[in-house]
C-alpha positions as CSV (number, residue, x, y, z in Angstrom):
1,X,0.0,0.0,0.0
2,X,2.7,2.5,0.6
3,X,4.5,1.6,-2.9
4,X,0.7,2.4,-4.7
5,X,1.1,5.4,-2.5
6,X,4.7,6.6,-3.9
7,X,3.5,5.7,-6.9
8,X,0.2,8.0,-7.6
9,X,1.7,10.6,-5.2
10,X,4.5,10.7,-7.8
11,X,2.1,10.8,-10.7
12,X,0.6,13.9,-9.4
13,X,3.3,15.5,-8.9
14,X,4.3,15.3,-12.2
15,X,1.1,16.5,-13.4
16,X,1.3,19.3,-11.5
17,X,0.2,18.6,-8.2
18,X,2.5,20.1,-5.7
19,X,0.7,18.7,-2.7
20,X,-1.2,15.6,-3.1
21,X,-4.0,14.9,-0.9
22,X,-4.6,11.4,-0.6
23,X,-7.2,9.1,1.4
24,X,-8.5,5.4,1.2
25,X,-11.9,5.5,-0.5
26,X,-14.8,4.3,1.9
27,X,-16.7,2.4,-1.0
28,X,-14.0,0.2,-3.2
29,X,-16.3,1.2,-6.3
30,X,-13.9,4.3,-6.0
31,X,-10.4,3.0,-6.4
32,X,-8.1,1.9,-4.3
33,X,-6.8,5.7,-3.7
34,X,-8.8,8.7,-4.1
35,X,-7.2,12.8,-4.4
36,X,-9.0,15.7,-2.8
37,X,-5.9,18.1,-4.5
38,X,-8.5,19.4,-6.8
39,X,-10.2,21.1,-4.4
40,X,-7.6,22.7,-2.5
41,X,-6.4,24.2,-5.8
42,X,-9.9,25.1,-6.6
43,X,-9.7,27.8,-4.3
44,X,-6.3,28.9,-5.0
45,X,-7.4,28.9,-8.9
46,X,-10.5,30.2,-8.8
47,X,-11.7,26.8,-10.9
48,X,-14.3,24.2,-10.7
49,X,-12.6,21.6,-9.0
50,X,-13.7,18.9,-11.5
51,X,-12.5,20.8,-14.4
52,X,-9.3,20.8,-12.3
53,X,-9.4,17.2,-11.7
54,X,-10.2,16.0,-15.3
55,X,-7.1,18.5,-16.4
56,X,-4.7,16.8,-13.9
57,X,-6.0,13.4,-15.5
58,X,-5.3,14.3,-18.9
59,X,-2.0,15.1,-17.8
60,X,-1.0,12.1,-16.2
61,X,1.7,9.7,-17.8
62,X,1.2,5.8,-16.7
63,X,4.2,4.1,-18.7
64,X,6.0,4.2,-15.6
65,X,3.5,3.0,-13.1
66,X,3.4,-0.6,-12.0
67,X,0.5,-0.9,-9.5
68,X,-1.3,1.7,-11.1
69,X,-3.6,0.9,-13.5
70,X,-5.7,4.3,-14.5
71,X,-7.4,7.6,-12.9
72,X,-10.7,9.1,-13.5
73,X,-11.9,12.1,-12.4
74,X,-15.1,12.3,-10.6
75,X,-17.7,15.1,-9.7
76,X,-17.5,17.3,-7.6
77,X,-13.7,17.1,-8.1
78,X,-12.0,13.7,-7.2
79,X,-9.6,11.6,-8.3
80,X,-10.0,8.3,-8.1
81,X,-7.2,5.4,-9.0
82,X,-7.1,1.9,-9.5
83,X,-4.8,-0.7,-9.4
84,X,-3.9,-3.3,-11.3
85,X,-5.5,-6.0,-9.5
86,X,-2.7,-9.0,-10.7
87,X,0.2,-7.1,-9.9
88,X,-1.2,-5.8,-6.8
89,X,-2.4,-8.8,-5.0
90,X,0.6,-10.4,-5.7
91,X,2.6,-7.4,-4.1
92,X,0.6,-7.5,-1.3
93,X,0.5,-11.6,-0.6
94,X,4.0,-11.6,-1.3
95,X,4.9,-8.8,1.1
96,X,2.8,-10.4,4.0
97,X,4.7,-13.8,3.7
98,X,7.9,-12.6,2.9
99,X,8.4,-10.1,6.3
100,X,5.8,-12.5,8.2
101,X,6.1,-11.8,12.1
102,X,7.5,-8.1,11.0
103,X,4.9,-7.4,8.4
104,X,3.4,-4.3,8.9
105,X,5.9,-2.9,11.6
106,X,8.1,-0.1,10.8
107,X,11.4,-0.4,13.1
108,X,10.9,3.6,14.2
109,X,12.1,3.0,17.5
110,X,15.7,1.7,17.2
111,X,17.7,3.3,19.9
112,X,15.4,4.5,21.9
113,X,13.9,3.2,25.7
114,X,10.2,3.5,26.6
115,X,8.8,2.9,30.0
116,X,5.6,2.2,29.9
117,X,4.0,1.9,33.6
118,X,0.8,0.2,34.2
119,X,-1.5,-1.6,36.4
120,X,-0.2,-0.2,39.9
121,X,-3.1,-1.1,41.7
122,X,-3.2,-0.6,45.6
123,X,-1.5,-3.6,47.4
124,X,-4.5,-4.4,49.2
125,X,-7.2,-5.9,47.2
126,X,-7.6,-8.3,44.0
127,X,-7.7,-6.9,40.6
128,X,-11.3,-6.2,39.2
129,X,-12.5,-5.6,35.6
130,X,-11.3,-1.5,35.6
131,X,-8.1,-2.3,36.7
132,X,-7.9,-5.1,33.8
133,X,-8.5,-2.2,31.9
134,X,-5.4,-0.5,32.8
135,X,-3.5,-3.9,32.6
136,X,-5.2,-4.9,28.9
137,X,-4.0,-1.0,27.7
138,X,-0.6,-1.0,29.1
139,X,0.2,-4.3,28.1
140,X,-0.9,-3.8,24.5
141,X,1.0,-0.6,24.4
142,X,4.2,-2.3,25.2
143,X,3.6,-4.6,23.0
144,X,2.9,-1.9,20.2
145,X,6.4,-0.6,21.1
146,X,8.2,-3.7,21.5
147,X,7.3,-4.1,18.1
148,X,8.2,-0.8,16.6
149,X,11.7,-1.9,17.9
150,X,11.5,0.6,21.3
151,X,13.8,-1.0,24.1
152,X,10.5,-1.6,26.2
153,X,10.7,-1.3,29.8
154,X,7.3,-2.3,31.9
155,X,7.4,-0.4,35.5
156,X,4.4,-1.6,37.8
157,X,4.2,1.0,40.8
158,X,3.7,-0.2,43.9
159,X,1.5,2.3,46.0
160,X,2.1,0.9,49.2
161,X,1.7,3.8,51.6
162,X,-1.1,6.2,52.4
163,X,-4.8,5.7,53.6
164,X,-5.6,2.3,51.6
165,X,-2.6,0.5,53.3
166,X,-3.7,1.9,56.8
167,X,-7.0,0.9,56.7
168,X,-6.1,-2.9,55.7
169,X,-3.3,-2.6,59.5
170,X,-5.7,-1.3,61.5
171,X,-7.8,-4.8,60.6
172,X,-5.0,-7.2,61.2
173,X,-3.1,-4.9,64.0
174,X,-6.2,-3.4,65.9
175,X,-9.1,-4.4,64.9
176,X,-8.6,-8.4,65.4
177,X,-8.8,-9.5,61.7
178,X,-7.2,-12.7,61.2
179,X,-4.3,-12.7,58.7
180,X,-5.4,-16.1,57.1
181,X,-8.4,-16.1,54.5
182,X,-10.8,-18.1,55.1
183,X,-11.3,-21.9,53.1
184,X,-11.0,-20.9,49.2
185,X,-10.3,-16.7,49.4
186,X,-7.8,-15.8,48.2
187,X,-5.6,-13.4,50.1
188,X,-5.9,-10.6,47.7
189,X,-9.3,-11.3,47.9
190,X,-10.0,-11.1,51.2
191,X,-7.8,-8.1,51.7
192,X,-10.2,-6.2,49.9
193,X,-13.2,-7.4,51.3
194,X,-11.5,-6.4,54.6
195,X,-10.5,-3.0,53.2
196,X,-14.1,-2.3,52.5
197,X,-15.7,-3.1,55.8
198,X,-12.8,-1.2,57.8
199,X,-13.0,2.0,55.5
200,X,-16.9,2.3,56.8
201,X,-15.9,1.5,60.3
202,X,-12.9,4.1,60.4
203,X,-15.6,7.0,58.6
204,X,-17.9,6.9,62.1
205,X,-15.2,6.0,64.7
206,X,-13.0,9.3,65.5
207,X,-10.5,6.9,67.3
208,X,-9.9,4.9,64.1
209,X,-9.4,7.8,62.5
210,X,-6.6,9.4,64.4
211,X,-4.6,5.6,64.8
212,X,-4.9,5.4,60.7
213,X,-3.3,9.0,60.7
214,X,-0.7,7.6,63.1
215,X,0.0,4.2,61.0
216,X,0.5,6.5,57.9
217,X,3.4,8.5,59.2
218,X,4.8,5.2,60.1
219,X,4.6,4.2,56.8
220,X,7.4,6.6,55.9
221,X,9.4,5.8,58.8
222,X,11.8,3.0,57.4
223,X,12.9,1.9,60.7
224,X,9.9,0.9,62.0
225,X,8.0,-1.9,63.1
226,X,5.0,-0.6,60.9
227,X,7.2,0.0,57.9
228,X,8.6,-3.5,58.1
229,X,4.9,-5.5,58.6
230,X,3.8,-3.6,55.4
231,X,6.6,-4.8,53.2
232,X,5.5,-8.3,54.2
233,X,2.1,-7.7,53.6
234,X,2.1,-6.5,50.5
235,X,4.5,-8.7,48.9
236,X,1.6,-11.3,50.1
237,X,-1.0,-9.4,47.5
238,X,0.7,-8.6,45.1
239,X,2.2,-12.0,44.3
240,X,-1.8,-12.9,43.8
241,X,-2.3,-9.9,41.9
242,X,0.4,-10.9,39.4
243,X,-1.1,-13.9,38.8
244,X,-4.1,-12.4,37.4
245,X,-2.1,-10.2,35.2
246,X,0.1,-13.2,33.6
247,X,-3.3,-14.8,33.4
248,X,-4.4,-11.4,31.2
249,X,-1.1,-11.8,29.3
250,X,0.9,-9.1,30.9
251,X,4.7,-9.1,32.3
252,X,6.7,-6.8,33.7
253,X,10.1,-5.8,34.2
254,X,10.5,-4.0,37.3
255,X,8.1,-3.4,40.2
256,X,8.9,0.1,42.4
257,X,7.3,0.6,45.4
258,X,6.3,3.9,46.5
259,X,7.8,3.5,49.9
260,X,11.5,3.7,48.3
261,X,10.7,6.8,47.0
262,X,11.8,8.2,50.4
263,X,13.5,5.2,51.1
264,X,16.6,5.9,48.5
265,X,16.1,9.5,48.8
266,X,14.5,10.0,45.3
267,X,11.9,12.5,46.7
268,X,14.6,14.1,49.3
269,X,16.9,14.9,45.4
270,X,13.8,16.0,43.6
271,X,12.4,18.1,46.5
272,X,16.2,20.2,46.9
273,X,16.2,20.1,42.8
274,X,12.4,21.4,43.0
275,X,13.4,24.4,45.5
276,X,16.3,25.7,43.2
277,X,13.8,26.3,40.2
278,X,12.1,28.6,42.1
279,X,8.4,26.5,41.5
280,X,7.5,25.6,45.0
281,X,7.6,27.4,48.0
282,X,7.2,27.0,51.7
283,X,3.2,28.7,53.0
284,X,4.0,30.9,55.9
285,X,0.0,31.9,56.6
286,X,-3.2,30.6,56.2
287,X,-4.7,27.3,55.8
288,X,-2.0,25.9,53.8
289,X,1.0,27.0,56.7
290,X,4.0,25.0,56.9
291,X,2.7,23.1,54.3
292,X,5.0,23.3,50.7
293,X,3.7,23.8,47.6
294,X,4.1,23.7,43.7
295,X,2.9,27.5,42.0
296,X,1.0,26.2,39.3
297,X,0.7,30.5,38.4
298,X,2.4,29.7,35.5
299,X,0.3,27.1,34.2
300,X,-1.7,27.6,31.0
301,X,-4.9,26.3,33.1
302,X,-4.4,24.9,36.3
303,X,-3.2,28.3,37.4
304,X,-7.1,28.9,37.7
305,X,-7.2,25.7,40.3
306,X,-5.2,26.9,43.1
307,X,-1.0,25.3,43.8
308,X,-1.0,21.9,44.7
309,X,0.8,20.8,47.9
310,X,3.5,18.1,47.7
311,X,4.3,18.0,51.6
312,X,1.9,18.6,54.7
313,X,2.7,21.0,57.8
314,X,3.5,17.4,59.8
315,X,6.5,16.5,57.1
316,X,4.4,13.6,55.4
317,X,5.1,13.9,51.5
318,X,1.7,13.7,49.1
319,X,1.0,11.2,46.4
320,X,1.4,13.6,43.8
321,X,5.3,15.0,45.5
322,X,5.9,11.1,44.9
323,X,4.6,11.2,41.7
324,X,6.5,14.1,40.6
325,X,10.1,12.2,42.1
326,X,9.1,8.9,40.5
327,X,8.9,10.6,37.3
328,X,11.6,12.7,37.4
329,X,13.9,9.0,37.8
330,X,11.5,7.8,34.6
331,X,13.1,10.3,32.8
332,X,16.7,10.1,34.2
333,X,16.6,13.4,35.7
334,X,18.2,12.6,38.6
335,X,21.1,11.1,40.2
336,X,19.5,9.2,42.7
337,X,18.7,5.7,41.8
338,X,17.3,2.1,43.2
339,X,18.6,-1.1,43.8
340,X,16.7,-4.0,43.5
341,X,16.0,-7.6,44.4
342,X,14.7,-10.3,42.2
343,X,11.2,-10.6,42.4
344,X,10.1,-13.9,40.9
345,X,9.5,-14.5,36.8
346,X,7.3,-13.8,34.2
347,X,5.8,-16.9,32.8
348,X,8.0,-16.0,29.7
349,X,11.4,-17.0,32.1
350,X,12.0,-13.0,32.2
351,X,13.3,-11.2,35.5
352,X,11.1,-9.3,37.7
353,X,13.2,-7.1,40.0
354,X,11.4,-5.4,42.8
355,X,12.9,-2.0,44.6
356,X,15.1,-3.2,47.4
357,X,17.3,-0.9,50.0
358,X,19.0,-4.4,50.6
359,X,19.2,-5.8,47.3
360,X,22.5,-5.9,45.0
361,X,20.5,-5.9,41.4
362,X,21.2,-3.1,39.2
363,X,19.0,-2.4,36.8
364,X,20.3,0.3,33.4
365,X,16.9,2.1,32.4
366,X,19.2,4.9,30.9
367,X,18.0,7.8,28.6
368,X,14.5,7.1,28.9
369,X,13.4,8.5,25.1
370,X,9.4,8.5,26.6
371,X,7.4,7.7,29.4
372,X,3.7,6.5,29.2
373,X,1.8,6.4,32.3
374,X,-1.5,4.0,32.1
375,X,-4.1,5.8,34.7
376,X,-7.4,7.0,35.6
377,X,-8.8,9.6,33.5
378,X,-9.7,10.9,36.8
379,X,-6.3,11.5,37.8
380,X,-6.1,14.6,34.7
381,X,-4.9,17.3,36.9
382,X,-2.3,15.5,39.7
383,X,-1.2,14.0,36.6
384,X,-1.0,17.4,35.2
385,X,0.8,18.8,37.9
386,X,3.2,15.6,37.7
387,X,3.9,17.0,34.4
388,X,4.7,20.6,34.8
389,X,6.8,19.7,38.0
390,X,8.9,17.2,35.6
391,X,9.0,20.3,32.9
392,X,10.5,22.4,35.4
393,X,13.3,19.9,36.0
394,X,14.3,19.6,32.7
395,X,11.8,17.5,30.6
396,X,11.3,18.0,27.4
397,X,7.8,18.7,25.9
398,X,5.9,15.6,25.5
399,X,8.4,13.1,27.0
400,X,5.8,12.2,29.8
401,X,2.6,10.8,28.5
402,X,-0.7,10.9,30.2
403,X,-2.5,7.8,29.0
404,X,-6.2,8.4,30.3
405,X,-8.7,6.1,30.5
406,X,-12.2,5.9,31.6
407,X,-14.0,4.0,34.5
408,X,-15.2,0.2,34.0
409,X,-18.5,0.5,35.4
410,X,-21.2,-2.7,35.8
411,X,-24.3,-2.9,33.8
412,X,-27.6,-2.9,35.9
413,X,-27.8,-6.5,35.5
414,X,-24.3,-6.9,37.5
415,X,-25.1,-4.7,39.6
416,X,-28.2,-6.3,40.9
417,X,-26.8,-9.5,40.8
418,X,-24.4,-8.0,43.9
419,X,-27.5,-6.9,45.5
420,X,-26.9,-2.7,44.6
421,X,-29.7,-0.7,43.9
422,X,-28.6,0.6,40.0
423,X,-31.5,3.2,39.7
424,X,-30.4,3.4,36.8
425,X,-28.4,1.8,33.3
426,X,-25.0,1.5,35.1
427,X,-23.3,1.0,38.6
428,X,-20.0,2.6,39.4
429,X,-17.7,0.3,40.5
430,X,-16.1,1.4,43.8
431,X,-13.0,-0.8,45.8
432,X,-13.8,1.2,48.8
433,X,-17.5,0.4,49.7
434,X,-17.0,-3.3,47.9
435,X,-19.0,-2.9,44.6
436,X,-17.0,-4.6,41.6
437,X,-16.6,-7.7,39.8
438,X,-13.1,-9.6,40.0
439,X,-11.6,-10.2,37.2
440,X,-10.6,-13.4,37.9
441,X,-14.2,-14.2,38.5
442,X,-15.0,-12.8,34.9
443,X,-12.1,-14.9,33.1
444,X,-13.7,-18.2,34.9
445,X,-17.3,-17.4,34.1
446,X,-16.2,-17.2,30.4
447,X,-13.9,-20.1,30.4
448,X,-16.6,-22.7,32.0
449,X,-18.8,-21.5,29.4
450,X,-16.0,-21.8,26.5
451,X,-14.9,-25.1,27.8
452,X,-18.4,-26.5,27.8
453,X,-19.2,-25.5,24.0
454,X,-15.8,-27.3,23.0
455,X,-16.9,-30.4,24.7
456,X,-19.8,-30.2,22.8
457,X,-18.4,-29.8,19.5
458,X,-15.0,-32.1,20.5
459,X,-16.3,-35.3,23.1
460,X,-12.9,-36.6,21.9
461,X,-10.6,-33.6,23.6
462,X,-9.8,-34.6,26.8
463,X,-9.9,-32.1,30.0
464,X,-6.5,-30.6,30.0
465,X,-7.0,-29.1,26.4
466,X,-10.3,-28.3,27.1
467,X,-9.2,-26.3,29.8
468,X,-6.2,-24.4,28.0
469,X,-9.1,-23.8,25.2
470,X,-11.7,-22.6,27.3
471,X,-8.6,-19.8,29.3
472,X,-7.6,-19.0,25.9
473,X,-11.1,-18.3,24.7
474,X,-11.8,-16.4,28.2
475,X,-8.9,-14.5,27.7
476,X,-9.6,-13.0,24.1
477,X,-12.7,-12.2,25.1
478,X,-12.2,-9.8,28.3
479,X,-9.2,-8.6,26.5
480,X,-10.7,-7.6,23.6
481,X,-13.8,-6.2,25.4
482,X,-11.7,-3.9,27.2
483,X,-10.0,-2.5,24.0
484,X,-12.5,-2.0,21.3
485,X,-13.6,0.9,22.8
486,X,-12.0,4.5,22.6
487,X,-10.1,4.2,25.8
488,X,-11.5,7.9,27.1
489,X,-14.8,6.3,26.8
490,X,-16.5,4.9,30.2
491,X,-17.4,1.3,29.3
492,X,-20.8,-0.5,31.0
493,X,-19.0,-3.7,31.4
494,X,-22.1,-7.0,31.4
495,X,-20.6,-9.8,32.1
496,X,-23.3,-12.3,30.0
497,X,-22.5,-9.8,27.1
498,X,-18.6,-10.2,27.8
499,X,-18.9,-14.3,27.7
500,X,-20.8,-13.8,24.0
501,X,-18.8,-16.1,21.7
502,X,-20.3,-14.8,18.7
503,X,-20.3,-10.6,17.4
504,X,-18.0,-8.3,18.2
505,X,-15.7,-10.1,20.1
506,X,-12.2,-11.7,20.9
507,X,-13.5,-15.2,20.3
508,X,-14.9,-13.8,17.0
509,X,-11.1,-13.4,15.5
510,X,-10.1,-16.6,17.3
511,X,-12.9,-18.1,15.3
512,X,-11.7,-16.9,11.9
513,X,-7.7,-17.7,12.2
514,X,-8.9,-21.4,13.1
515,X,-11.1,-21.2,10.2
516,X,-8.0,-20.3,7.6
517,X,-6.5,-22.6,9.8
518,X,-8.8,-25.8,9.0
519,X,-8.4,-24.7,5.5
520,X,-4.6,-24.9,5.2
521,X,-5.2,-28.8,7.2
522,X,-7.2,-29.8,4.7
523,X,-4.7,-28.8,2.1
524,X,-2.0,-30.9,3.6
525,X,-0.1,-27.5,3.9
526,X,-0.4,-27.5,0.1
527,X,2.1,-25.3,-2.1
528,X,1.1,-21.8,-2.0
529,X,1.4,-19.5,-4.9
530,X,1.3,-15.5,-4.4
531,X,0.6,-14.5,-8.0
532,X,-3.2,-14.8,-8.9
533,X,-4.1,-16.7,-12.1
534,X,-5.5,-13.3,-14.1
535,X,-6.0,-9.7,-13.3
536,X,-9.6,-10.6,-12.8
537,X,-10.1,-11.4,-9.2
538,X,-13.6,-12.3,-7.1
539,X,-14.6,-8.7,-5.2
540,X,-14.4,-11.1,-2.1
541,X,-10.8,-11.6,-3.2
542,X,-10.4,-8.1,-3.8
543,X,-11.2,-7.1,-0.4
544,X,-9.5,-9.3,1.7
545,X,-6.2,-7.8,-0.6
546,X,-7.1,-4.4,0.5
547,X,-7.4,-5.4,3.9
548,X,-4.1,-7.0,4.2
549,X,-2.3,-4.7,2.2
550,X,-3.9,-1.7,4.9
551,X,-2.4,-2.9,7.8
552,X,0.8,-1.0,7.5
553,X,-1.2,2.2,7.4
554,X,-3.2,1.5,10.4
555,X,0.3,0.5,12.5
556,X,1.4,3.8,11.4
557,X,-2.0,5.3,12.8
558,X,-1.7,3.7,16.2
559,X,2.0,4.6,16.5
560,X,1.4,8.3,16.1
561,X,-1.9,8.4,18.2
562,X,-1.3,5.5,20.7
563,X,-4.8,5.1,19.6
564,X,-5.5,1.1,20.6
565,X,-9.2,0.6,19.3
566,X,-8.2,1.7,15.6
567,X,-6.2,-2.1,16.1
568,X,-9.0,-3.5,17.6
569,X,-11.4,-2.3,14.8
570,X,-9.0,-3.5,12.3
571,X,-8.9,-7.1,13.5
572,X,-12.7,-7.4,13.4
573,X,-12.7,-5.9,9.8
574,X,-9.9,-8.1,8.8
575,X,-11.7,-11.1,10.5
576,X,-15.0,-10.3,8.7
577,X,-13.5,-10.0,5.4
578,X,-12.1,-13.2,5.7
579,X,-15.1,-15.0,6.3
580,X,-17.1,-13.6,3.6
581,X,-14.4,-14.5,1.5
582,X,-14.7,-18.4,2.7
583,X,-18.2,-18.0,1.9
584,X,-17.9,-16.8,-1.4
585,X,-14.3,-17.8,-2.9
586,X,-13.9,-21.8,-2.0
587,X,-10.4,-22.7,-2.0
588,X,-9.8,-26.0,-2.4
589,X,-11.2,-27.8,-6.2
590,X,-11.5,-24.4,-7.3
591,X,-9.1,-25.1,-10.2
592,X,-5.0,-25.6,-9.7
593,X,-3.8,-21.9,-10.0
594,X,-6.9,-20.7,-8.3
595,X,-6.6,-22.8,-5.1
596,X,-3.0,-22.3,-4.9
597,X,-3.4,-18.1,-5.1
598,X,-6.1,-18.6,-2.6
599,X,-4.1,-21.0,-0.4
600,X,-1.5,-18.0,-0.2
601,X,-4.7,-15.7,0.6
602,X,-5.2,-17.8,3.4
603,X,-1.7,-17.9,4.7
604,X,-1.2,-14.2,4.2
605,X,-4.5,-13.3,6.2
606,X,-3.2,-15.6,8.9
607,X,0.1,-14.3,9.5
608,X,-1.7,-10.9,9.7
609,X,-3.6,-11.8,12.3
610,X,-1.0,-13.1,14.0
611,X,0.9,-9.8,13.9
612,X,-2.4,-8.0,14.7
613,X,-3.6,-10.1,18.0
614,X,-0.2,-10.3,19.1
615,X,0.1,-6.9,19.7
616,X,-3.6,-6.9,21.5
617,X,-2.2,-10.0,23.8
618,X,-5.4,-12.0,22.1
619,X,-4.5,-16.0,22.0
620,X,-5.2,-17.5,19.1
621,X,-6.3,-21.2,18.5
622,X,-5.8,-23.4,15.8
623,X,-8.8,-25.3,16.6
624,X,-12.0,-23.9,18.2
């Protein structure tokens, strides 16, 4: 697509056009390209822009092109081109299974380092379906980068100070909470559940209140007692939080906890490095006394908000004074730096190294090119101040990202099935008074159900594979639900609509790569062939071509936009195209050249969607 693209940019240019405007027509009745130029000159002309347009036709010389096969011009004004379907298809085929598993990826990040942070979700409760969210985005952006060629480093941030860690010591330290879960919780589980009921508890109890201010100042005392039982108790979460996120596909490469940010004096460099630029001062009157704070008066609109304060009149340091320090080190802004311990392993073998004043692992994030931050949409304006504080120590413009995303909330259906009163279409989900939906619970809601349909259509498949079938099937389809959406978008998250094997769905491009698949078994694996038999090729054929040969461009669209549904879209598309052409274009018997062109079809679409889901973390299956 991007040689047809050189190629009609280059013939108008020679007929004239000094700035070719080119877009993929909607309708393929159109072309394969279509020009607006015409009606940008039209104004600078003072012409009818099809007069223009049948002018810069007439003038067009085609002995050169390859792929192209003619222009027309059309009213009002455009230009529309079209290919020559032989030499195309046989470009594009032969493209697609000569790069295979680098098809469609342009190596633009050679050189450069990306940390791409995601899931940090509060040490004290399981992961539910909004905080998949963040895990399904982030992990498909690192994948996006990892195959632009980026060095891709994946930073999960452990908040483990503050009010949420309080709240879950005060159970187990004061409260008389036992420590073990009971028969079948798990302790992540249960931590939340605990979390919840302790958080009402501390809300009408004025005693509660002023031990969980006590326990929070703790928390940044390293030498204590309290300091010490929350390292153990978080390390007991989040090893069960992990496991939900290698169960959504994810890994990771380092995991920093918040506590080390005072621990290894990364706030102490940042706050003296904050104080030279002049941007935060110390209140000497009013409300705000003795507490320091960022002037925001120089920002475009925050300045209308009021500063932000990064440390409170008793010493203790905000989230966002954190934030800023942790993001400063992001962007190798500072001299300060961690040492770590190892962790435990990705399922893929890989390292996970965990901040660790005692441990003796290095780990070389260097000149960190960009940093992309997977959170809350709610967080817009700490994150903004995170930002401007990083700008004022020396970041460039744009190396921190913002990657918003909306809440998960739970349909009324959900809702009532957790005995809420909706009132209404949708529930907000909320960790804090206990209404949410797991997403481990979701995964094996969907993989019963996807296990039981296989054993239906397979007796013969025995209980291990139905098992792996039925995860991998649960697994496309949460993923996928999480990412078709515009990721600014709120999403009213059903779970019966979420298990739906049939639609718009992951299971829905699972189902057409095993279809190629059953197609290429049946061949034996035959010999392909990439050239068609004539230039006159089914539309079905047609369109599955111009699918393949878009994927490039749409790689190119996410890159610059970090714009995940325009993937998402495109693997449905891709998928549907396919299966009207195995509806319309039978393969095998339909004549020697034909089946072996269509064989190489086949093998082309699959390797695309290879490329495609493995960048959305979607499994596929060879067999469904």
């Amino acid at each position: 697509m991007r040689r047809l693209i050189n190629e009609v940019t280059e013939l108008l240019r020679q007929a004239g056009v000094e700035e070719p405007r080119l877009e993929i027509p909607k309708h393929p009745s159109y072309g394969e390209l279509s020009s607006t130029a015409p009606f940008e000159l039209a104004r600078k002309l003072k012409r009818p822009p099809i007069q223009i347009a049948e002018e810069t036709v007439r003038k067009m010389d085609f002995s050169a092109a390859r792929l192209v096969a003619s222009a027309e011009a059309v009213a009002p004004g455009y230009i529309n081109f079209r290919v020559r379907w032989g030499l195309f298809a046989e470009s594009v085929v032969g493209e697609v299974l000569e790069e295979r598993e680098n098809y469609g990826f342009k190596p633009s990040g050679e050189g450069r380092t990306v940390l791409v942070e995601h899931t940090s979700v509060n040490p004290n409760k399981a992961l539910h379906i909004g905080h998949a969210r963040n895990v399904c985005l982030g992990d498909t952006l690192a994948r996006l980068f990892t195959k632009l060629g980026y060095r891709v480093v994946v930073a999960n941030y452990i908040d483990d100070s503050g009010n949420q860690m309080a709240d879950i010591h005060l159970a187990f330290r004061k409260l008389g909470y036992s420590e073990q879960p009971p028969d079948g919780e798990r302790f992540d589980e249960y931590c939340g559940r605990v979390y919840a009921e302790v958080n009402k508890r501390v809300e009408s109890e004025p005693e509660l209140a002023a031990e969980k201010r006590r326990i929070i100042a703790e928390l940044e005392d390293t030498s204590s007692e309290t300091f010490r039982y929350n390292r153990r108790l978080v390390s007991r979460v989040l090893r069960e939080q992990l496991s939900t996120c290698w169960r959504l596909g994810a890994r990771y490469d380092i995991l920093n906890r918040e506590s080390d940010i005072i621990a290894f004096d990364i706030w102490r460099e940042t706050f003296e490095r904050l104080k030279k630029s002049g941007i935060i001062y110390l209140a000497e009157d009013g409300p705000k006394r003795g507490c320091w704070l960022i002037s925001l008066a120089g920002h475009p609109t925050l300045s209308r908000e009021g500063d932000e304060v990064l440390v409170k009149s008793d010493g203790v340091t905000t989230y966002v004074a954190r934030d800023i320090a942790y993001a400063a080190w992001k962007l190798g802004l500072l001299e300060r730096d961690f040492t770590y311990s190892v962790w435990g392993e990705n399922p893929d073998g890989t390292r996970i190294l965990i901040t660790d004043p005692d441990g003796d692992e290095r780990f070389t994030l260097g000149s960190t090119w960009l940093s992309v931050n997977v959170i809350d949409a709610r967080q817009k304006r700490p994150q903004e101040v995170v930002k401007y504080g990083v700008k004022a120590l020396g970041a460039g413009e744009g190396r921190y990202i913002h990657f918003a995303y909306a809440v998960v909330t739970l349909s009324k259906r959900d809702a009532e099935r957790l005995g809420v009163d909706a009132g209404g279409r949708f529930t907000h989900m909320s960790g804090r008074e206990g209404i949410y939906i797991n997403a481990d619970t979701v995964l094996d809601v969907i993989k019963h159900k996807a296990a039981e349909e296989a054993a239906k259509r397979h007796p013969d498949w025995g209980r291990e594979r139905l098992e792996e079938t039925g995860e991998k099937i649960a697994v496309a389809a949460l993923r996928y639900d999480l990412l078709k959406s515009d990721a600014e978008k709120m999403i009213v998250f059903d779970t019966e609509e979420a298990a739906s094997l049939e639609g718009d769905t992951g299971p829905y491009l699972q189902y057409s790569y095993a279809r190629a698949t059953r197609i290429l078994e049946k061949s034996g694996w035959a010999e392909h062939s990439v050239k068609p038999p004539s230039d006159e090729l089914h539309e079905a054929e047609k369109e599955l071509v111009r699918r393949l040969a878009q994927m490039p461009l749409v790689m190119e669209e996410v890159e610059k936009l970090l714009l995940i549904k325009r993937l998402a879209v495109y693997a449905h598309e891709l998928s549907s195209t396919f299966n009207d052409f195995y509806e319309k274009c039978p393969v095998l018997g339909a004549g020697e050249e034909t089946t072996r062109f269509r064989l190489g079809l086949v093998k082309a679409f699959r390797q695309v969607m290879e490329n495609v889901c493995w960048v959305l973390g979607i499994p596929l299956l060879e067999e469904m």
